[in-house]
C-alpha positions in Angstrom: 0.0 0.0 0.0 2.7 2.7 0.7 4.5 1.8 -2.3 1.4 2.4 -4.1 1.3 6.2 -2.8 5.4 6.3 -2.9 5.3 6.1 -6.5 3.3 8.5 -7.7 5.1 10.6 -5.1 8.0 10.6 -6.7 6.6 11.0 -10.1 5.1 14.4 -8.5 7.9 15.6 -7.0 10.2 15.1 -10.2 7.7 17.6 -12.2 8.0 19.7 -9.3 11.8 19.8 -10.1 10.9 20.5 -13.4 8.9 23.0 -13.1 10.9 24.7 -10.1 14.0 24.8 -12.7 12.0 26.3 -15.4 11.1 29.2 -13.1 14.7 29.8 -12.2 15.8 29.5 -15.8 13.2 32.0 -16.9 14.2 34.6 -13.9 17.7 34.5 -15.1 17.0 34.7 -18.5 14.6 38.0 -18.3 16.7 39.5 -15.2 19.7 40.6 -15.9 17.8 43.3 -14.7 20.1 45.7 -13.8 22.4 43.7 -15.9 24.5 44.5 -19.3 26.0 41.2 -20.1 25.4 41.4 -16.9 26.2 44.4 -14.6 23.6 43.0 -12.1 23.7 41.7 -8.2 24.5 37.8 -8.3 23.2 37.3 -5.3 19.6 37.7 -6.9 19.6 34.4 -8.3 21.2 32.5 -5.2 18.0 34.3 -3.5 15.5 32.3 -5.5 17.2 29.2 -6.1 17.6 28.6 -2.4 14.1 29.8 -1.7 12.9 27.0 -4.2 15.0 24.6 -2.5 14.2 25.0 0.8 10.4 24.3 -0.7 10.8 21.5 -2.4 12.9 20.1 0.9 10.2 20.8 2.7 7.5 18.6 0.7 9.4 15.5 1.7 8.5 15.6 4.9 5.1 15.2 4.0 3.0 12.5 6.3 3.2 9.3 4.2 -0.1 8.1 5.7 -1.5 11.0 3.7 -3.9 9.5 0.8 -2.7 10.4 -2.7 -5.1 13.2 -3.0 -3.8 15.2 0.2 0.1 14.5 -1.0 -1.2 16.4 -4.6 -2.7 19.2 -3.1 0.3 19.5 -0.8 2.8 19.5 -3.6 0.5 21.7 -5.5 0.3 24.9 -3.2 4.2 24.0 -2.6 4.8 24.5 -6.3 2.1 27.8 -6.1 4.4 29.3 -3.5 7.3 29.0 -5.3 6.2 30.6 -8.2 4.8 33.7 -6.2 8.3 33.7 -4.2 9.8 34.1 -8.1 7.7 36.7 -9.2 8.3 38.9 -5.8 12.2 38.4 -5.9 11.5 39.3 -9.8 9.8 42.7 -8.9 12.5 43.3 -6.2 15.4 43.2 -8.6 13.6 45.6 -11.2 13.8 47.8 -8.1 17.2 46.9 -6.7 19.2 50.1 -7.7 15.9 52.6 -6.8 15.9 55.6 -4.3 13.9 56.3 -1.7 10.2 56.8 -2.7 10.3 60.3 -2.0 13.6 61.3 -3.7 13.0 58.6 -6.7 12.5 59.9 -10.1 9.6 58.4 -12.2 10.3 55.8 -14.5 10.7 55.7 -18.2 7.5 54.3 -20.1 9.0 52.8 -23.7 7.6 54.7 -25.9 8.8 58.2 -24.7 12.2 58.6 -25.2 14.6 57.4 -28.7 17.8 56.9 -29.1 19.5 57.4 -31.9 23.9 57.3 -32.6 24.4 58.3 -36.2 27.8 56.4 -36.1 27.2 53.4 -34.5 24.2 53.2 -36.9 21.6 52.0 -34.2 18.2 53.4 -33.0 16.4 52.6 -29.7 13.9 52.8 -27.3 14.9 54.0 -24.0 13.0 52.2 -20.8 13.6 52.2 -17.2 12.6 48.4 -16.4 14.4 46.0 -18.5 17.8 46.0 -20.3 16.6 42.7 -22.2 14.3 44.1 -24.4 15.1 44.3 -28.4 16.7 47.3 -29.4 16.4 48.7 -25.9 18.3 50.7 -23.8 18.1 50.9 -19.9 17.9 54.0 -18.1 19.3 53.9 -15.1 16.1 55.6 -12.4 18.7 56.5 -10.0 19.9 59.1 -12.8 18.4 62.1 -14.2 16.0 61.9 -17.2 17.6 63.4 -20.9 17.6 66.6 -20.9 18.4 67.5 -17.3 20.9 69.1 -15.6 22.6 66.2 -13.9 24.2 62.9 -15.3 21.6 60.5 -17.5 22.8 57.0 -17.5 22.0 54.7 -20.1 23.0 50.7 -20.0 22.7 48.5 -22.9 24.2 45.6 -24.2 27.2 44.3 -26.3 26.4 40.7 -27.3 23.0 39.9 -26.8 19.3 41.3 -26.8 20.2 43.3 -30.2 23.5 44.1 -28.9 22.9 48.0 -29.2 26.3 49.2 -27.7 28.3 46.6 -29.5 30.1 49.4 -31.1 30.3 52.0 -28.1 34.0 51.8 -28.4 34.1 53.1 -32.2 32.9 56.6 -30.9 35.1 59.9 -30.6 34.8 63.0 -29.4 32.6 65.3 -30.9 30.4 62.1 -32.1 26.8 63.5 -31.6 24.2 61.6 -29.2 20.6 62.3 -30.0 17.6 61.7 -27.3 14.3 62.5 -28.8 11.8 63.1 -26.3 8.6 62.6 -27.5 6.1 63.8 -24.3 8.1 67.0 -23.9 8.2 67.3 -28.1 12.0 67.8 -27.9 15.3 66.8 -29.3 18.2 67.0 -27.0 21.6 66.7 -28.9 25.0 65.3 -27.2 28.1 65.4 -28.1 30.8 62.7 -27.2 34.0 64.2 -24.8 35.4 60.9 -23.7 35.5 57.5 -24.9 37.4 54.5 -23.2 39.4 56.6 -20.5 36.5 55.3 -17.7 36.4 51.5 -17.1 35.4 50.6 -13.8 36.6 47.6 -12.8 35.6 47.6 -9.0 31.7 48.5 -10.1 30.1 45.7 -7.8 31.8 46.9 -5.0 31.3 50.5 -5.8 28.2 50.7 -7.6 27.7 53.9 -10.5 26.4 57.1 -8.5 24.8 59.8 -11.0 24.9 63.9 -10.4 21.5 65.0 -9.9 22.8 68.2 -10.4 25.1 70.5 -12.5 26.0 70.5 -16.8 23.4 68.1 -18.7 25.3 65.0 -19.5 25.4 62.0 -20.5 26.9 58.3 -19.5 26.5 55.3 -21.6 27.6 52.3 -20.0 27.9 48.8 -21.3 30.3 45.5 -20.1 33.8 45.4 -20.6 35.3 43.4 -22.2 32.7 42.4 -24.7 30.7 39.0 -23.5 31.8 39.5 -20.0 30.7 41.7 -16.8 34.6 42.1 -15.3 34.4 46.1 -15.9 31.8 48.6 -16.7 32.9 50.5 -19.7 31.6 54.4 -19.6 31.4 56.8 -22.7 31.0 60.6 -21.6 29.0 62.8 -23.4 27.4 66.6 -22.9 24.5 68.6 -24.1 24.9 70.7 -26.8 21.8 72.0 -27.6 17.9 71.2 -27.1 15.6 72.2 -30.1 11.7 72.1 -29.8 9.7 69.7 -32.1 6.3 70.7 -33.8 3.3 69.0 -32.0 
């Protein structure tokens, strides 16, 4: 009789597994959050894998006198809890580099600001909650918004999700950087002043601060070197000018 129940037990609990290492694939895979390649907290991860562990740990010590039906619905609000504790760990980390309430400034929707590097040839939307989107950049909510007096920072990838800033490194100074703002109906214009004098290779320890006041400028940021998150490579621009667009 209890190997009759042990059985499909174990049959449950191995599509628990499954299902527990799907969830942790898919975090990983869409949370890079604050990740280029990925400058992101590592820890994250650990965070939900271990939570999911200690779950499915748990359901073993489920009563084996049980009947089959109680044993299902047991494993089944187990798995149910997991998948909430994902999705709460996966809101935290789109939050994990955010302000105070009071002092945070309001994030990006996608279809506000473009970006647009005439050298590097590429065109993109600028949002404030992913970096894995196609042809997206990340705005860094911590920063000011284009525009601004302050430093704007924008993240984006080398080798993956469109790979944007695969190229970053080709630009020099005087390169323009246009922002079109499409709320406010305006065009701000950089210009590149340094390129590949600011790598920061103690980032995770030190992570990127942002004026919030001061010249307009702007920082894009991406890994360094290409494929790999040892260093976070910075290229410095500044306003130049700010022209109003017709409604």
């Amino acid at each position: 009789m209890l190997k009759n129940k042990i059985l499909p037990l174990i049959i449950v609990l191995a599509c628990v597994l499954v299902l527990s290492a799907i969830i942790v694939f898919n975090f990983e895979e869409s949370h890079a959050s604050n990740s280029s390649d990925a400058l992101s907290n590592p820890q994250e991860n650990k965070d939900l894998s271990n939570i999911l562990n200690n779950n499915l740990i748990n359901s073993l010590t489920v009563n084996p006198n049980n009947t089959l039906t109680e044993l299902n619905n047991n494993l089944t609000t187990i798995l149910n809890i997991n998948i909430n504790n994902a999705a709460n760990i996966s809101q935290t980390s789109i939050d994990i580099n955010s302000t105070n309430e009071s002092n945070q400034i309001t994030k990006i929707p996608g279809n506000r600001y473009i970006l647009m590097i005439p050298k590097m040839r590429i065109t993109g939307k600028i949002r404030s909650n992913t970096v894995n989107g196609y042809n997206t950049v990340y705005h860094y909510s911590q920063s000011v918004n284009p525009g601004q007096s302050g430093e704007c920072g924008l993240l984006s990838h080398r080798t993956k999700y469109s790979g944007l800033f695969s190229k970053l490194g080709s630009l020099e100074a005087g390169d323009e950087v246009i922002i079109t703002d499409y709320l406010l109906h305006r065009k701000y214009v950089y210009i590149v002043t340094s390129n590949g004098n600011d790598i920061r290779w103690n980032y995770k320890k030190k992570p990127l601060t942002f004026a919030q006041s001061g010249d307009a400028k702007l920082l894009l940021i991406t890994c360094y070197p290409p494929g790999k998150s040892e260093a976070a490579f910075i290229t410095h621009c500044k306003l130049v000018s700010t022209t109003i667009l017709a409604n």
